[in-house]
N, C-alpha and C positions, 0 to 999 in steps of 0.2 A: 386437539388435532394430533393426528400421529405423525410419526420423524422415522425416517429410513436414516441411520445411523452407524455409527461404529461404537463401539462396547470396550473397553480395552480389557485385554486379557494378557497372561505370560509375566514371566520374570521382570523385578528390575532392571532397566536398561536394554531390556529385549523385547519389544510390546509387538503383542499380536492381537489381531482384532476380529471380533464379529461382529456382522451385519446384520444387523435389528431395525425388527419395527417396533418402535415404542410411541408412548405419548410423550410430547414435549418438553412437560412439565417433571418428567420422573429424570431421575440424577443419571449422570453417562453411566454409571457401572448397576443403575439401579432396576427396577422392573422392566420386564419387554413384553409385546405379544408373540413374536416366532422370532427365530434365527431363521436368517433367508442366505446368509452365506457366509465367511471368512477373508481375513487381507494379513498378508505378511508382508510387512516396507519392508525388511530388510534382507529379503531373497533379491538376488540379480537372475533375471527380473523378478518385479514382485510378482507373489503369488497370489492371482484373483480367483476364489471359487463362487458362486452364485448361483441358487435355484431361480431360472429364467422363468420357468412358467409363475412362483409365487412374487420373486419380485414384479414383472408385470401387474398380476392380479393387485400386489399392494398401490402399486404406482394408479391403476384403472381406479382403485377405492378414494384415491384423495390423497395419500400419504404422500409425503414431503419429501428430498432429500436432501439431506444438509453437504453444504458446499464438496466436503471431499466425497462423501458418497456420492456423488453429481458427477463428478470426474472419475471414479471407479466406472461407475455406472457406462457412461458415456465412452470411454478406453475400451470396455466390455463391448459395447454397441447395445445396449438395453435402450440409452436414450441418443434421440437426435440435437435436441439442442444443446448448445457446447454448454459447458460451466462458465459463471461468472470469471472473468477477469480481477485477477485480485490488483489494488492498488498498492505498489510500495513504493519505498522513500529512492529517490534517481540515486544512482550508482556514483561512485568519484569519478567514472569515466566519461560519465553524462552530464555529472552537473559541469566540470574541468568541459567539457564541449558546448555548453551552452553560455557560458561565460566566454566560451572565444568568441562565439559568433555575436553576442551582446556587446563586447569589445570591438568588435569591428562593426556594426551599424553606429555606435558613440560619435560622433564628430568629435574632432579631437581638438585641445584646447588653442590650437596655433591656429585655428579657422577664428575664433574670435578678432572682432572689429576693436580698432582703438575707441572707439566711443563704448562703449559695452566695459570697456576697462574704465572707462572713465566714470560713468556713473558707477562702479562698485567702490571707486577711492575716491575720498572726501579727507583734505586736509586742514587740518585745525589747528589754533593758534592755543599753546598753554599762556599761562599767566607769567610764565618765566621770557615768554616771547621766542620761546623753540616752537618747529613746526611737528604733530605726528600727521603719521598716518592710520588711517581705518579702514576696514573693509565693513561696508555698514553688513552684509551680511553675517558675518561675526563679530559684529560688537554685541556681545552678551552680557558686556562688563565682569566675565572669568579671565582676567588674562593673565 
């Protein structure tokens, strides 16, 4: 199956990219069929060049495009359906806001009935004839 991709080219630390059709199976920097354009991320803005009529044509043959070329492509207007949504891990400022709002759906522990306390403590008599106390849900026997 062929891959509408980027290629990387350019110095350490300064990568510039071409846009290839290759097969899937061949390495990022490895065999292509055509260069259909070029990408520089580090121009403000970046710089998108692209042969419109040959990418179509690739895109009409079947060829694929992998995710960032999807979003070149689509920024460009070659395609209409938008790029996948990438999934990443929530922000401090998201997860810190979904803990408040979990914090306040919690009923809080002063709603508890004395009965409810009562069945969690069970006091018991030692062999010395002192009383303890337990909470059966942490009697683990680590104390």
């Amino acid at each position: 199956m062929l891959r509408i991709r980027l290629r990387r080219t350019g110095k350490k630390k300064q990568p510039h990219y071409r846009v290839v059709v290759a097969d899937q199976r061949a390495p990022r920097d490895g065999d292509f069929v055509e260069v259909i354009g070029h990408y520089n991320p580090r121009t403000q803005p970046s710089t998108i060049v692209l042969k419109e009529e040959r990418t179509k044509h690739w895109l009409s043959v079947g060829a694929q495009p992998s995710e960032t070329v999807h979003r070149i492509l689509h920024k460009a207007g070659l395609i209409e359906t938008e790029p996948p949504k990438r999934v990443t891990k929530p922000s401090r400022a998201e997860r810190e806001a979904a803990e408040a709002t979990a914090a306040i759906e919690e009923p809080t522990a002063d709603t508890a009935s004395d009965d409810d306390i009562a069945e969690k403590t069970e006091i018991t008599d030692n062999d010395d004839g002192d009383q303890n106390t337990t909470d059966n849900e942490n009697s683990d026997g680590n104390s």
